[in-house]
N, C-alpha and C positions, 0 to 999 in steps of 0.2 A: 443828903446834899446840904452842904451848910452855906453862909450867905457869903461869904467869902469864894466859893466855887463855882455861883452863880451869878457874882456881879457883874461878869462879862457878859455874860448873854445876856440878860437882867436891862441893863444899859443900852447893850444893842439893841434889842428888841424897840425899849422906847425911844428911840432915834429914830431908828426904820417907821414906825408908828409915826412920830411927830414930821417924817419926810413926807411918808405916806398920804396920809391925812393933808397938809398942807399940799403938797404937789399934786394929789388928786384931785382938790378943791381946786387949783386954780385950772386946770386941762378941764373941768367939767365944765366951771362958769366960762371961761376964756375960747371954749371948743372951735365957734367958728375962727375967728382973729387966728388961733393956732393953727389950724386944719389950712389953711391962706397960706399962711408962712410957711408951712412944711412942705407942700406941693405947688407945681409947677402948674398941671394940668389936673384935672377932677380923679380920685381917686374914691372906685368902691368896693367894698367886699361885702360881698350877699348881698347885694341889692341897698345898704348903708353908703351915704359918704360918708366923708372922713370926718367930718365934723361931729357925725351923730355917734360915728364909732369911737371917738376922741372924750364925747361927752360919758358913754358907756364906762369906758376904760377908765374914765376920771374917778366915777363914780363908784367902780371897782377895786380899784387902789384905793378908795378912802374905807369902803366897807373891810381891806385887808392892812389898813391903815388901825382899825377898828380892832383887830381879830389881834394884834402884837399890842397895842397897850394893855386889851385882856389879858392877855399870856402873859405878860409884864408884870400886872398888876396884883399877881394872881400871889400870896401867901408862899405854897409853895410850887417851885415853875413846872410849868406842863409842859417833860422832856421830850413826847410826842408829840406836842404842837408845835413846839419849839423847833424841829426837826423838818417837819411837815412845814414850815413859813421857812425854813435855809432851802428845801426844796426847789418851794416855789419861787425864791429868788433867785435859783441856778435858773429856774424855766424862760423868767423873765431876760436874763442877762442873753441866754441860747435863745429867745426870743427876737430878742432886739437883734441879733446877730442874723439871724433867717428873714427879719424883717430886710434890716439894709442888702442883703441878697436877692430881695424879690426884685422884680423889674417894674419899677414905680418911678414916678417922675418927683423925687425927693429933691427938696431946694437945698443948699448948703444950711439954711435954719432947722432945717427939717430933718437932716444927717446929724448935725450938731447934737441936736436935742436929745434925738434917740442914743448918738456916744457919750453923749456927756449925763442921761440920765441910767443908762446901763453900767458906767464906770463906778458911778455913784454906788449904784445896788451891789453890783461885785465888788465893793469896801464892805456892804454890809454881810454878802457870804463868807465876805473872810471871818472877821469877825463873829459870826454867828459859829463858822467853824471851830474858830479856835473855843469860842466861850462853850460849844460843844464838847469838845473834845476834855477841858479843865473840870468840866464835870463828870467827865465820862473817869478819869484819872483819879478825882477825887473819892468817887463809890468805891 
């Protein structure tokens, strides 16, 4: 793989990373004020509301915020991991999708957030696709 074959994903990766990081840092710190805004009435799942599951999630996102500037950062790119975080961004995108299907009492800030931070991550599956595929091409 030369570095011309990998600067797409390379790139991508550290965006996703620098989203990551950043937007999970603030869903952690901000958990309740956000959890407010996105529902109407008290939402839980497994005995969590939303705030604590909000502050989880934030905290989640920055550890896989963590795991893409590795991968990035790495000499030469780990095409398995690389693969494995386009995965988990489809999971996330199908995630958010099943979320807004559940029968929850979601505010328009609350819908918003979930399409507008899902939109986001499906730029980064493109992406990670294509910079997959230019290396796949180049071997």
């Amino acid at each position: 793989m030369t570095a011309s074959s990998d600067r797409l994903l390379r790139r991508t990766l550290w965006g996703n990373a620098a989203f990551s990081v950043v937007s999970g840092a603030g869903l952690a710190i901000l958990a309740g004020p956000f959890a407010r805004a996105a529902a109407s009435a008290p939402v839980s799942v497994l005995g969590l509301d939303l705030a604590i599951l909000f502050e989880l999630l934030g905290l989640g996102v920055v550890a896989f915020g963590a795991l893409c500037a590795w991968a990035a950062s790495r000499e030469t790119l780990p095409q398995g991991l690389a693969r494995l975080i386009f995965a988990a961004d489809i999971a996330w995108v199908a995630g958010s999708v099943l979320v807004l299907a559940l029968p929850a009492s979601w505010t328009t800030a609350g819908i918003a957030g979930i399409v507008v931070v899902a939109l986001i991550v499906a730029d980064f599956v493109i992406l990670e696709y294509l910079g997959l595929r230019r290396i796949g091409t180049a071997n």
